[in-house]
N, C-alpha and C positions, 0 to 999 in steps of 0.2 A: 504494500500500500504506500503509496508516493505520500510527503510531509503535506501535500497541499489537499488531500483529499481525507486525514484524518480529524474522524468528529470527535477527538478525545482530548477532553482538555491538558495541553502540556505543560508542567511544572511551572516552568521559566516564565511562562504567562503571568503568572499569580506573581511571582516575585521579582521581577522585572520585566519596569515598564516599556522596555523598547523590543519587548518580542509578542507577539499576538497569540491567540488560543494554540494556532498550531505550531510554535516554536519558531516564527518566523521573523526577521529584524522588521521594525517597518517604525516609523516614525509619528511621537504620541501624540496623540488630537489634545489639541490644549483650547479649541475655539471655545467649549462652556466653562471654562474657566473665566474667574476676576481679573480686571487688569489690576493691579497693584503694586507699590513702589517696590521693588525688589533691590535688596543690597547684598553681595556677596565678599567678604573678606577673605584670600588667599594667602599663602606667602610659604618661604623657601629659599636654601640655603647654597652657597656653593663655595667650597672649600680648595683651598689653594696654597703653593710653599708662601714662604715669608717673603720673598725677594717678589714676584706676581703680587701679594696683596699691596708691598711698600711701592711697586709700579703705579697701580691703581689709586692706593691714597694720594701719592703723587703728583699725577697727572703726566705718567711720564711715559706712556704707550706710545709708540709710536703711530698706533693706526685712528687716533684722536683720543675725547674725550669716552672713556668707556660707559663710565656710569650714565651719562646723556641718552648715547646712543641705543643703550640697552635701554632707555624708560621710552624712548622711540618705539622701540623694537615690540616692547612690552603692550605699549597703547595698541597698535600697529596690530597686532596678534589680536586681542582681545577682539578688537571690533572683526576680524575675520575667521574669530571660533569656529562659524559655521561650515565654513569652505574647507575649513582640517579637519573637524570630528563631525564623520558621517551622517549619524544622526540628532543634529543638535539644531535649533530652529534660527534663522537669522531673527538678529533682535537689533531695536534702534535702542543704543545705549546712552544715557542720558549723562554720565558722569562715569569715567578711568582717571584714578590716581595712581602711580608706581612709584614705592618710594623702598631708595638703598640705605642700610645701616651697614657700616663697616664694622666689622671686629679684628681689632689688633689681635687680640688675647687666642684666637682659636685665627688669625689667617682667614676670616671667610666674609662674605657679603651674603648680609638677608637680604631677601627681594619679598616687599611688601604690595599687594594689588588691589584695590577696591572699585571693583566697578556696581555699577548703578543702571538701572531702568525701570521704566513704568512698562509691565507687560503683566501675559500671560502665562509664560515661568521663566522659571531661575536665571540667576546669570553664574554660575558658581562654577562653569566649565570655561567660562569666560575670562573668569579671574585665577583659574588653574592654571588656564592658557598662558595668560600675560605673562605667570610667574615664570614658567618655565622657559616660554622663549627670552624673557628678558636675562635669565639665569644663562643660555644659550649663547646668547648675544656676549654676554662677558667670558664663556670660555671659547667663542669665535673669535675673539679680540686679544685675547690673552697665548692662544694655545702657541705660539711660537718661543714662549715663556715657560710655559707651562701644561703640558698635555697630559699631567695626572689629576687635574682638578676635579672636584667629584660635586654634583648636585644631588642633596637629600632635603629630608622631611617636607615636600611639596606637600601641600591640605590645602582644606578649607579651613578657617581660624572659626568664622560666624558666617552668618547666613541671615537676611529679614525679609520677611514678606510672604506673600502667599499663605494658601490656607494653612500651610504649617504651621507658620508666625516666626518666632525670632530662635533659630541655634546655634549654640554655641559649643565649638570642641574641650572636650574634658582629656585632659592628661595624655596629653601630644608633646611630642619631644619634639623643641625648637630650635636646638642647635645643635 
């Protein structure tokens, strides 16, 4: 019996929403949904030797300003979430913030993202995104420096809006 002709409900259905009764991808009808302010919080780390992070504190890359062009990068990504992850709806995003914290002590760069909209859901793939390409962007710019730099604990931090309402991550490791 071929997937598309089965009358049985499949698991995946029930527990995630991007596959249909018969375990197929298809992207989720959100039209009877609320539009609502939606805000999603991201952020995410990327670790590098001492000589790479003291370049970067610096300003002394030669390929320009890193941290710039990584909050470029970052915006840049967010607003075309949709065209990278398959099934994720385009949205008019009303408000992207990307912002870098340096740490001497540990060698690394957090990458902080808040993006924003009035829709029909989330933005939190949005603000995954940014993180990571922005995260991307500074070992594109670095890796002739440094090609062991490593990008961890990407998340979501919070999340507001929608009929969920407001969430918040518990006992996430941030650095």
């Amino acid at each position: 019996m071929s997937q598309e002709n089965n009358s049985k409900t499949n698991p995946l259905s029930s527990a995630l929403s991007h596959f249909n009764d018969a375990g197929q991808a298809h992207m989720v009808d959100v039209g009877a949904k609320n539009e609502t302010h939606r805000i999603a919080i991201a952020s995410g780390t990327i670790s590098m030797l001492a000589t790479t992070f003291e370049l970067i504190s610096n300003g002394n890359v030669k390929k320009g300003d890193v941290l710039g062009i990584a909050r470029i990068a970052a915006i840049m990504a967010a607003k075309r979430t949709s065209d990278l992850i398959p099934l994720c709806h385009p949205l008019a995003l009303t408000k992207v913030n990307v912002d870098f914290d340096l740490d001497a002590q540990t060698n690394s760069v957090r990458c902080t993202a808040q993006v924003e909209t009035i829709g029909k859901t989330g933005v939190e793939m949005e603000a995954l995104t940014a993180v990571q390409i922005g995260l991307l962007t500074i070992y594109d710019m670095c890796k002739a420096a440094d090609r062991g730099m490593v990008m961890h604990h990407i998340h979501v931090l919070e999340k507001h809006g929608g009929k969920s309402g407001h969430w918040l991550a518990h006992n996430v490791e941030t650095a």
